[in-house]
C-alpha positions as CSV (number, residue, x, y, z in Angstrom):
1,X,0.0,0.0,0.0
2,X,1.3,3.6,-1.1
3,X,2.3,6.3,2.0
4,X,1.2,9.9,0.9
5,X,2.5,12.1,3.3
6,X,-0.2,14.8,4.3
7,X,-0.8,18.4,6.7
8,X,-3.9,17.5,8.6
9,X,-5.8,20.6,9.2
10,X,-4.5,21.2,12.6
11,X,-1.3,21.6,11.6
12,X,-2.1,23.9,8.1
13,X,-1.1,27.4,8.2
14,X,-1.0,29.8,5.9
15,X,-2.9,29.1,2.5
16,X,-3.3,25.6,3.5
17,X,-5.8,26.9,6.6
18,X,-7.0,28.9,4.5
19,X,-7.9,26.5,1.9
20,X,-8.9,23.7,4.4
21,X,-11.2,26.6,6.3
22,X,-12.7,27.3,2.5
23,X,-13.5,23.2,2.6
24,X,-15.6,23.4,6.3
25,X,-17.6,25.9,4.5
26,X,-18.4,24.4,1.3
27,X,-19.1,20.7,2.4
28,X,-21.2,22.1,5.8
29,X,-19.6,19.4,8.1
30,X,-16.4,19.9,10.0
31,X,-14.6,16.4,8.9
32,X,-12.2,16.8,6.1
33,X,-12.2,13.7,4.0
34,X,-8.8,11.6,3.5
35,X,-9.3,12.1,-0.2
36,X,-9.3,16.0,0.1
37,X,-6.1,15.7,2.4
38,X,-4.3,14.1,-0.1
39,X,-3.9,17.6,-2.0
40,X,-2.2,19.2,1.1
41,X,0.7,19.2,0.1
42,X,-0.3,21.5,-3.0
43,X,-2.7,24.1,-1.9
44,X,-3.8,25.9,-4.5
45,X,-4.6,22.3,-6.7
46,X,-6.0,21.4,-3.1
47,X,-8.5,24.5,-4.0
48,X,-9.1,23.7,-7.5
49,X,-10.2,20.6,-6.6
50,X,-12.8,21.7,-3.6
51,X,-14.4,24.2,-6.4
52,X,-14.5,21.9,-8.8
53,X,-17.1,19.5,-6.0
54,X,-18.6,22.5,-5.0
55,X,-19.5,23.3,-8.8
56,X,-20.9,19.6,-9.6
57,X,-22.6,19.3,-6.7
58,X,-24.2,22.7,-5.6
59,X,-25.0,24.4,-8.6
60,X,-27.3,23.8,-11.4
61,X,-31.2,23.5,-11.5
62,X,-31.4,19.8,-10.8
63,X,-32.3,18.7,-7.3
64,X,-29.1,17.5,-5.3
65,X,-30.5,14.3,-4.9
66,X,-30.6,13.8,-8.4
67,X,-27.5,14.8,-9.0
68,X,-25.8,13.0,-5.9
69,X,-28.0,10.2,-7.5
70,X,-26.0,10.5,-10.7
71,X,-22.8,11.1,-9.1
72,X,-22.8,8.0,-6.9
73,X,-23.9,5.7,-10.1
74,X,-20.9,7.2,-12.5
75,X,-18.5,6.1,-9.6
76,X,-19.4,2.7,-9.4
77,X,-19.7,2.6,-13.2
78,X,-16.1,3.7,-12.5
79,X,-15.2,1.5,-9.7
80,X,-14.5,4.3,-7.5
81,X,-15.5,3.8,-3.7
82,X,-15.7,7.6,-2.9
């Protein structure tokens, strides 16, 4: 199994906390997924990434059940477990 070294968010200063603050307030909850840590290490993709979630999931005249509907069968269709 592959080590990634990450900055959990109580250690992130700087743009990191800034980024990792950004995440609390887009996904609502206070947990920060293993899958978003990953990207500590690089900020600013770290933040790229979070937008491009918030975007697919939050905007767009569809219900969010629908479109967590859709999102959850293109990842098995994919294989992926998140």
């Amino acid at each position: 199994m592959a080590f990634v070294a990450v900055v959990p968010p109580s250690q992130a200063t700087g743009e990191l906390a800034d980024v990792y603050r950004y995440m609390r307030e887009v996904g609502g909850i206070g947990m920060i997924g293993n899958i978003v840590r990953l990207f500590s290490l690089r900020p600013g993709s770290m933040r790229r990434m979070i937008r491009t979630w918030e975007l697919s999931n939050w905007v767009g005249s569809e219900p969010r059940p629908v479109r967590e509907m859709i999102a959850a069968a293109v990842s098995r269709l994919n294989d992926c477990h998140y």
